[in-house]
C-alpha positions as CSV (number, residue, x, y, z in Angstrom):
1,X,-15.4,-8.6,-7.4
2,X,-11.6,-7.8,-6.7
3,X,-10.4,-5.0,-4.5
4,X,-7.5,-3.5,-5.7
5,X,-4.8,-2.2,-2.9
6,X,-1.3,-0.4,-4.0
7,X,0.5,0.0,-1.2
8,X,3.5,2.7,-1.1
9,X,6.5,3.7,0.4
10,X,9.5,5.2,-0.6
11,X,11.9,3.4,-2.8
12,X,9.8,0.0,-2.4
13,X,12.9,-2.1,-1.1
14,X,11.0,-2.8,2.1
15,X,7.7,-1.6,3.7
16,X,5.6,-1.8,0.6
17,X,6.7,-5.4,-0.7
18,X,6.1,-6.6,2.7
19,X,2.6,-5.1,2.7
20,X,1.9,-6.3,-0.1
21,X,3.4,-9.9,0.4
22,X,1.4,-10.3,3.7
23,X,-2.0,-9.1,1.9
24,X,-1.5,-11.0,-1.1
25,X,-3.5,-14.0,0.5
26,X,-6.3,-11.9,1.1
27,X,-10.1,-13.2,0.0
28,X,-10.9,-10.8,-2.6
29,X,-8.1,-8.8,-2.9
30,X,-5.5,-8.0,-5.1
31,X,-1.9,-6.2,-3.8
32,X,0.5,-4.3,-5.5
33,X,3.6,-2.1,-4.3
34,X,5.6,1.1,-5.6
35,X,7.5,4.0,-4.3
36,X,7.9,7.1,-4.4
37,X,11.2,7.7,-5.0
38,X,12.7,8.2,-8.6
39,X,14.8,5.4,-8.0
40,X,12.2,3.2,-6.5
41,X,12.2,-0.7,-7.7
42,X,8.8,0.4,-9.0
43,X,7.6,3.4,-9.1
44,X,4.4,4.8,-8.3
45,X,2.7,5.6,-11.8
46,X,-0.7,6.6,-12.9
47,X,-1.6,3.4,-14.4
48,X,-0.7,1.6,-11.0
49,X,-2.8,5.1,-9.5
50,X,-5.9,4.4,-12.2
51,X,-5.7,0.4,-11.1
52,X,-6.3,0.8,-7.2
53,X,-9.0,1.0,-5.5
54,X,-7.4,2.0,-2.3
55,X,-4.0,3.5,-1.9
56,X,-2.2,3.0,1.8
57,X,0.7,4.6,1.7
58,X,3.4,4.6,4.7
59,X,4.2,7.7,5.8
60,X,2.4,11.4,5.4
61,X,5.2,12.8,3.1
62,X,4.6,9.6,0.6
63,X,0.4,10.4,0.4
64,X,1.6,14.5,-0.3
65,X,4.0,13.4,-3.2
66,X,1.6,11.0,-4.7
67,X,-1.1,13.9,-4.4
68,X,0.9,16.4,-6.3
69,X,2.0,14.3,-8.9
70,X,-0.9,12.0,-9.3
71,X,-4.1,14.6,-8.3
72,X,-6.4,13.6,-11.1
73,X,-5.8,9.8,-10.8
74,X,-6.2,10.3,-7.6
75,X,-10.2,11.3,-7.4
76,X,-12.4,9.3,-5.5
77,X,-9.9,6.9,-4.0
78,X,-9.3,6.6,-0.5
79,X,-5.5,7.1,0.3
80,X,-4.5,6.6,4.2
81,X,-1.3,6.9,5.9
82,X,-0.5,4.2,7.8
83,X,2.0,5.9,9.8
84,X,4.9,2.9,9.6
85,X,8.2,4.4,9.9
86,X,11.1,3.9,7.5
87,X,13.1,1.3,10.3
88,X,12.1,-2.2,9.3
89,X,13.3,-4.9,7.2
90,X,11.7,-6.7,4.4
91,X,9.7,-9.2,6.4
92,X,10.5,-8.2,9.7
93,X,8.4,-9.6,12.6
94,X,8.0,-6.4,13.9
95,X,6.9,-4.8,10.4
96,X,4.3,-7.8,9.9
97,X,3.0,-7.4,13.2
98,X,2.1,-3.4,12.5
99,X,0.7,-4.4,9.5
100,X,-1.6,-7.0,10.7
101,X,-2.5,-4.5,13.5
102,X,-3.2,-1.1,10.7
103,X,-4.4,-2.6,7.4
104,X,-7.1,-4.4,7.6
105,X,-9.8,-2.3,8.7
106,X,-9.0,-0.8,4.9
107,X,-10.0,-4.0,3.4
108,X,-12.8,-5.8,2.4
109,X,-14.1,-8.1,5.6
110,X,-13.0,-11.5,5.4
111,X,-15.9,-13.7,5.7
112,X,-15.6,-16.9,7.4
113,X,-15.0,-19.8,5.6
114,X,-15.2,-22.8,8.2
C-alpha cells in the first residue's frame, strides 16, 4: 500500500519541490508538492488535499491557510508544520539536511532491505 505525502510551502519554487524530490525515493511512498500562494507553480487544491495521506507543510501560517480553505478535505489527515523557514534554495545542502533530520518520523518506517 502507498502513502501519499503533499508537502507545502508557499509559492512551491523551493522548499516543497525539494521535499518532495528528496522523498520521492522513499519505499512505499509517494510525494507531491504545492503552495499556497495564488501564484504558486502548483497550487494547493482539494483534489491534491483529498489525495494525501499526510500533509507536511513548512511553516505555521501555510497549515492555517490550507485549514481555512481546505477544512473538509482536510478531516482525518495529519497535517504538521515542519517549521523550515522561507531562506533556502532548491536543493540546498542545508535544506536537505533539515529535511532528512524533520520528515521522516512522518513516514512509513523503512524496512531494511540488505
Amino acid at each position: 500500500m502507498t502513502y501519499n505525502v503533499l508537502f507545502v510551502c508557499g509559492k512551491n519554487r523551493l522548499r516543497s519541490p525539494t521535499a518532495e524530490q528528496v522523498f520521492a525515493d522513499w519505499p512505499g511512498v509517494e510525494t507531491a508538492s504545492a503552495g499556497t500562494s495564488h501564484d504558486a507553480d502548483c497550487p494547493v487544491s482539494a483534489d491534491l488535499i483529498a489525495w494525501a495521506d499526510s500533509v507536511l507543510v513548512m511553516e505555521a501560517s501555510h497549515r492555517a491557510k490550507i485549514a481555512a480553505r481546505f477544512r473538509p478535505q482536510l478531516r482525518g489527515k495529519r497535517v504538521a508544520v515542519l517549521g523550515i523557514p522561507d531562506q533556502y534554495a532548491y536543493m540546498a545542502p542545508e535544506l536537505v539536511q533539515l529535511l532528512q533530520q524533520k520528515v521522516p518520523r512522518y513516514l512509513p518506517a523503512r524496512r531494511d532491505t540488505s
